[in-house]
N, CA, C and O of each residue as an XYZ file, in Angstrom:
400
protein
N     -12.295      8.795     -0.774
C     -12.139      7.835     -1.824
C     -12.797      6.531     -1.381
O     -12.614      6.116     -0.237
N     -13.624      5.817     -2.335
C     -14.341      4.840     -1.969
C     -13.329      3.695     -2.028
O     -12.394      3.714     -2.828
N     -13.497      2.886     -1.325
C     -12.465      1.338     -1.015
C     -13.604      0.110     -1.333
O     -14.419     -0.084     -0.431
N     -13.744     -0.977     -2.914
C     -14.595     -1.862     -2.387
C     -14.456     -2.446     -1.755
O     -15.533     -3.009     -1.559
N     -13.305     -3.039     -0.767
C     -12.672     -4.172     -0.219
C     -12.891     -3.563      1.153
O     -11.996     -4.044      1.848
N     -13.478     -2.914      1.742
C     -13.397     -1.992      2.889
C     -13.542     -3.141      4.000
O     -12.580     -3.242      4.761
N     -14.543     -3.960      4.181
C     -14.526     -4.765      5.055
C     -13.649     -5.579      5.159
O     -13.423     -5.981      6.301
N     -12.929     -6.061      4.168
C     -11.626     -6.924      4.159
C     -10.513     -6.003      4.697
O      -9.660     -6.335      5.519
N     -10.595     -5.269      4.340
C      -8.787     -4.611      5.208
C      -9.659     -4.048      6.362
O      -8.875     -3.188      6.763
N     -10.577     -3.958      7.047
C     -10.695     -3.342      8.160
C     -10.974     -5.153      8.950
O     -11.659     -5.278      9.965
N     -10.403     -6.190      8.349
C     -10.946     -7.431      8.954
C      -8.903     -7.809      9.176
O      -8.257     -8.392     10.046
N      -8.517     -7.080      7.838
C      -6.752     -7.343      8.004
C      -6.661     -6.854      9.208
O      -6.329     -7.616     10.117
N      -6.917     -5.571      9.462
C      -6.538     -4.163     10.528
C      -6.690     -4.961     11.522
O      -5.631     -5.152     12.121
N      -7.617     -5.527     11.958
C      -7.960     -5.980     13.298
C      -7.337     -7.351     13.653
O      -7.140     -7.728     14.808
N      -7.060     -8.029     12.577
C      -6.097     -9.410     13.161
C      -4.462     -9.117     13.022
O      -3.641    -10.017     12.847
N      -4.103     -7.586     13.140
C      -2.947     -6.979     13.415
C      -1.651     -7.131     12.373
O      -1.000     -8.174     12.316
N      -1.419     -6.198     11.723
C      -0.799     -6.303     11.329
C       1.052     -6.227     11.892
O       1.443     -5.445     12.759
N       1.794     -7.047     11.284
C       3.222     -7.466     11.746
C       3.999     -6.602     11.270
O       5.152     -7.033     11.257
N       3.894     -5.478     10.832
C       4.659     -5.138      9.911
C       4.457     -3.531     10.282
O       3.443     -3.132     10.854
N       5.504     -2.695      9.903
C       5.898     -1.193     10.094
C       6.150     -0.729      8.983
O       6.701     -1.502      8.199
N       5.856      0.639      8.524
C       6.705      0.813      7.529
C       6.594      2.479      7.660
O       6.000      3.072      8.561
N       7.284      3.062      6.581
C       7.454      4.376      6.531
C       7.460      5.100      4.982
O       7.747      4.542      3.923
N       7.228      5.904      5.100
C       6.429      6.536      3.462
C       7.120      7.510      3.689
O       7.672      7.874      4.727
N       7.068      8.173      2.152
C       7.084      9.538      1.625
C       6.058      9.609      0.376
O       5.633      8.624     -0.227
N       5.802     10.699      0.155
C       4.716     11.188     -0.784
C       4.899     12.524     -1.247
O       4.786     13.511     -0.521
N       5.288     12.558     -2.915
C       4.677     13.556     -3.257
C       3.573     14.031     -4.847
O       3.691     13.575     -5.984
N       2.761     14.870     -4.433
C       1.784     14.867     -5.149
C       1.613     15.779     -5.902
O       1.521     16.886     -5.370
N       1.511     15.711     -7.295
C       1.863     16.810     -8.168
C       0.092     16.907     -9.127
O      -0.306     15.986     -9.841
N      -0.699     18.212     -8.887
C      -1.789     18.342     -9.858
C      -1.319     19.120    -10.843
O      -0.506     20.037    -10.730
N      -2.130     18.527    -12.325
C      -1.653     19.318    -13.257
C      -2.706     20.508    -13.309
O      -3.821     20.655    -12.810
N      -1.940     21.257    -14.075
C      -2.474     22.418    -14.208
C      -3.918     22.557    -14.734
O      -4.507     23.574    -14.369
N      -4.569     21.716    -15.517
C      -5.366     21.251    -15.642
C      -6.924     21.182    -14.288
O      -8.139     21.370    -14.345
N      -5.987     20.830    -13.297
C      -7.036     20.733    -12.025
C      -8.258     19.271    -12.094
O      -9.279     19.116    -11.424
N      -7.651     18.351    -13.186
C      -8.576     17.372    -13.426
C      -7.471     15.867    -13.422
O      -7.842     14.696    -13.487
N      -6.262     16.316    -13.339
C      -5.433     14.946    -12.821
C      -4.134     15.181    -11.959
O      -3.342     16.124    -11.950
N      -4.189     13.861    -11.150
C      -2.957     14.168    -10.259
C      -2.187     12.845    -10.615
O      -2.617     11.895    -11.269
N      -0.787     13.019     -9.961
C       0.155     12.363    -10.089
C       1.016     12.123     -8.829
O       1.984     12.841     -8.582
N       0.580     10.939     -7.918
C       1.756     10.857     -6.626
C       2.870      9.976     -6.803
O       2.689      9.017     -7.554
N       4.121     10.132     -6.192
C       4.908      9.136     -6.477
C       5.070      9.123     -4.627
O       5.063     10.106     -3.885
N       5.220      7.534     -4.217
C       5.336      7.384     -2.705
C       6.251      6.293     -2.691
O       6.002      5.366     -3.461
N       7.210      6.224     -2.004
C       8.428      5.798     -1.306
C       8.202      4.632     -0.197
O       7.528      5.254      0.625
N       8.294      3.829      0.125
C       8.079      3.303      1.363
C       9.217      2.354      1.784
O      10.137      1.963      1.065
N       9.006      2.072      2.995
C      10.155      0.635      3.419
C       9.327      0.319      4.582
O       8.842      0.884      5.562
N       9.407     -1.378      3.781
C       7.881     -1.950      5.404
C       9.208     -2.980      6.051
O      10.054     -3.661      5.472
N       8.966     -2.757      7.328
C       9.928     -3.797      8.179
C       8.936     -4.177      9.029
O       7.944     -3.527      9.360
N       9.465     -5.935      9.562
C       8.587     -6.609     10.216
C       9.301     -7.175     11.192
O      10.525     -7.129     11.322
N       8.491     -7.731     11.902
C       9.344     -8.719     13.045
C       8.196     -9.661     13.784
O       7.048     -9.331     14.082
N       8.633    -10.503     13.917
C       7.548    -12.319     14.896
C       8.692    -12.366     16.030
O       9.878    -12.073     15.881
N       8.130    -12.747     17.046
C       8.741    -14.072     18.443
C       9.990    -14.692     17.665
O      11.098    -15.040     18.073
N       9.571    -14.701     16.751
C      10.288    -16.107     15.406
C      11.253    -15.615     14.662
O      12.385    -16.100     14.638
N      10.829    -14.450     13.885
C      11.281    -13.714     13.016
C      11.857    -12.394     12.885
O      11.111    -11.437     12.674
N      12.797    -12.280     12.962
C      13.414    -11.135     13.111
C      13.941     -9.770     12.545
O      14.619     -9.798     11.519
N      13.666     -8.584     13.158
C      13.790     -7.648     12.623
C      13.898     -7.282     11.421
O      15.062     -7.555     11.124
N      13.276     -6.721     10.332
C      14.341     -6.809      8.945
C      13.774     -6.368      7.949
O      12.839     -7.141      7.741
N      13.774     -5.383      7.010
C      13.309     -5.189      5.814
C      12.546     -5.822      4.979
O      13.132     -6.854      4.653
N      11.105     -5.698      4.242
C      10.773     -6.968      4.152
C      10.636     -6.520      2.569
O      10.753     -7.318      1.638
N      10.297     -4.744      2.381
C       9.763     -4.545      1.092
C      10.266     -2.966      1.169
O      10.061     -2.264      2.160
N      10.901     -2.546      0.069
C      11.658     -1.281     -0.336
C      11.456     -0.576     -1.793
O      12.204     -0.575     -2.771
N      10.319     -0.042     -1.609
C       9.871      0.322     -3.121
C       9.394      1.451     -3.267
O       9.994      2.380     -2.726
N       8.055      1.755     -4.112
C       7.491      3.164     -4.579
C       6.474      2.383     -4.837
O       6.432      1.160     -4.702
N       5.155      3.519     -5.434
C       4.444      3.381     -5.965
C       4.222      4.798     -7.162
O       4.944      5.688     -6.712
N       3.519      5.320     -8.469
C       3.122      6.224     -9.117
C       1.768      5.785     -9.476
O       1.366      4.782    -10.066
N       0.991      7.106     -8.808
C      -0.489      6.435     -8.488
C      -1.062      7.714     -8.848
O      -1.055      8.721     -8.141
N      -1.688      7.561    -10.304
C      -2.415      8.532    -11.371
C      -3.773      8.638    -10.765
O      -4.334      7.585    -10.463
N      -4.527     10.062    -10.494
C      -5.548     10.176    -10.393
C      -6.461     11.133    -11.354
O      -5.932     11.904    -12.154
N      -7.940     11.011    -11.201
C      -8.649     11.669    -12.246
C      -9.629     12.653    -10.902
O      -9.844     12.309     -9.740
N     -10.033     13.856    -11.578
C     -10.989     14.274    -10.912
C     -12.598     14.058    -11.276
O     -13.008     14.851    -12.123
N     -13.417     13.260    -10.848
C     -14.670     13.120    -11.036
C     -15.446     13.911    -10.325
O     -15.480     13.734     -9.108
N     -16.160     14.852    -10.870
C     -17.443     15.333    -10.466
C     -16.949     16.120     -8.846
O     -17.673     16.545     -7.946
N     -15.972     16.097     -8.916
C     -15.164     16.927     -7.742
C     -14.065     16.280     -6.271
O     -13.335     16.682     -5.365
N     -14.554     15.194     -6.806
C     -14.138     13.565     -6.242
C     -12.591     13.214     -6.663
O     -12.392     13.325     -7.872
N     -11.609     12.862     -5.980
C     -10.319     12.178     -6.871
C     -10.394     10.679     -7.045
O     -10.550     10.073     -5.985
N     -10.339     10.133     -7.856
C     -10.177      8.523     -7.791
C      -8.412      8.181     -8.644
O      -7.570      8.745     -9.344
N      -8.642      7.112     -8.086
C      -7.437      6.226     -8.503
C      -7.567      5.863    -10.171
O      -8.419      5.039    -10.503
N      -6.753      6.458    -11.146
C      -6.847      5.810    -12.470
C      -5.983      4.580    -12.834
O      -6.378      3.592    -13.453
N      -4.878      4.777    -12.402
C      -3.635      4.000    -12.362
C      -2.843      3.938    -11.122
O      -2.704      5.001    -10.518
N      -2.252      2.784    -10.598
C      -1.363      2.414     -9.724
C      -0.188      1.414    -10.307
O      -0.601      0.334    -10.729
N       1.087      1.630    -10.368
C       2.266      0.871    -10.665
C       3.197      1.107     -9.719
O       3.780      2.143     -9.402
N       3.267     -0.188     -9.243
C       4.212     -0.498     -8.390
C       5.625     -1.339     -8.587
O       5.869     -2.502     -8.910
N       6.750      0.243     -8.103
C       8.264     -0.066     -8.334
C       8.793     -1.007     -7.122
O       8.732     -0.617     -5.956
N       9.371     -2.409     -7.519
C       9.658     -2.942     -6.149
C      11.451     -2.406     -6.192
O      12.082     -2.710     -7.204
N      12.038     -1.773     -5.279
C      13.588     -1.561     -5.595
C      14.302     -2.749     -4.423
O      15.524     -2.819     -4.292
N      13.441     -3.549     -3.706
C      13.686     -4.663     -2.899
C      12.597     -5.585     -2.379
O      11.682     -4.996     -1.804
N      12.493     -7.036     -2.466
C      11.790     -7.593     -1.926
C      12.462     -8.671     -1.031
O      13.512     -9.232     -1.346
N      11.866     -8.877     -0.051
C      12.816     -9.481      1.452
C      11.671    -10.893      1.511
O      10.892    -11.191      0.605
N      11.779    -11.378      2.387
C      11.061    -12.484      3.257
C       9.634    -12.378      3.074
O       9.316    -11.667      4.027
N       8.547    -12.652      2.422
C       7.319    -12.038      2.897
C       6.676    -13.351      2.961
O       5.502    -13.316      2.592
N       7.159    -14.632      3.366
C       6.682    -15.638      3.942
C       5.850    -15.751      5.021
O       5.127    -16.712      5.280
N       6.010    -14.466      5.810
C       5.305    -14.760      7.032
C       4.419    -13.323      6.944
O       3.794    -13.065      7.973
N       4.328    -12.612      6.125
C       3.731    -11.369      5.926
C       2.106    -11.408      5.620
O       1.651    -11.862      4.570
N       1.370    -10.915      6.593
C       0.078    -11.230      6.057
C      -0.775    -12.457      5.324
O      -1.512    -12.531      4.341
N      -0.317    -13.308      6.253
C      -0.268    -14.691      5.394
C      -1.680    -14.911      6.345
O      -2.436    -15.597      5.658
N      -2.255    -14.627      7.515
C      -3.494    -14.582      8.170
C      -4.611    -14.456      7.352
O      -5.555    -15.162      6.997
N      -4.050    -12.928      7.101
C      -5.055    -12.296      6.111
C      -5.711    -13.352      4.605
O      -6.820    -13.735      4.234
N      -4.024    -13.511      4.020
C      -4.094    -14.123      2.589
C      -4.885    -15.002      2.730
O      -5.698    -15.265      1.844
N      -4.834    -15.599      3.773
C      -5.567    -17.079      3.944
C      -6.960    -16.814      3.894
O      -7.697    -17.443      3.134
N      -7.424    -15.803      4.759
C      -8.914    -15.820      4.960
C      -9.597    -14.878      3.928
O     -10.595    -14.249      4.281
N      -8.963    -14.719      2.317
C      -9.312    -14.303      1.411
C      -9.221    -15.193      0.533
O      -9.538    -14.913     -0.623
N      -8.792    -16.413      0.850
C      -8.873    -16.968     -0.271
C     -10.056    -18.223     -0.502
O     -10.162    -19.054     -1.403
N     -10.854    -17.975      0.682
C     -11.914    -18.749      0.106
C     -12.769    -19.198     -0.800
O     -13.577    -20.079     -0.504
């Protein structure tokens, strides 16, 4: 799957990310063989010198795909938040050096 932003999160990746998290995924094609349907689970926990241990984000995502030319792409992404924590100090490196 193509990423346009590829150099930007491989520029996040490398000024380290603070944060952990853990997934589930599952992925349902329709019968069809020309769209899919994932629903994914996650919980990201973080921690700083500063900041401590702790839940930061507790949600899902349902992330519709199409089949192109044999290719899957992303049609739709909606994101369920079922918790949002602290994200004051979350990728705020990153945010910064995107927002030029």
């Amino acid at each position: 799957m193509e990423f346009p932003y590829k150099v930007a999160m491989e520029d996040f990746l490398e000024t380290g990310i603070r944060a952990q998290g853990n997934s589930r995924v599952k992925v349902t094609i329709a019968d069809d063989g020309e769209t899919a349907r994932a629903r994914s689970y996650v919980t990201v926990y973080q921690a700083l010198p500063d900041f401590p241990l702790q839940a930061i984000f507790i949600g899902g995502y349902i992330d519709d795909f199409v089949n192109v030319d044999g290719a899957w792409r992303f049609s739709q992404r909606q994101a369920v938040p079922y918790f949002v924590g602290d994200l004051s100090r979350h990728a705020r490196e990153f945010l910064a050096s995107t927002a030029e």
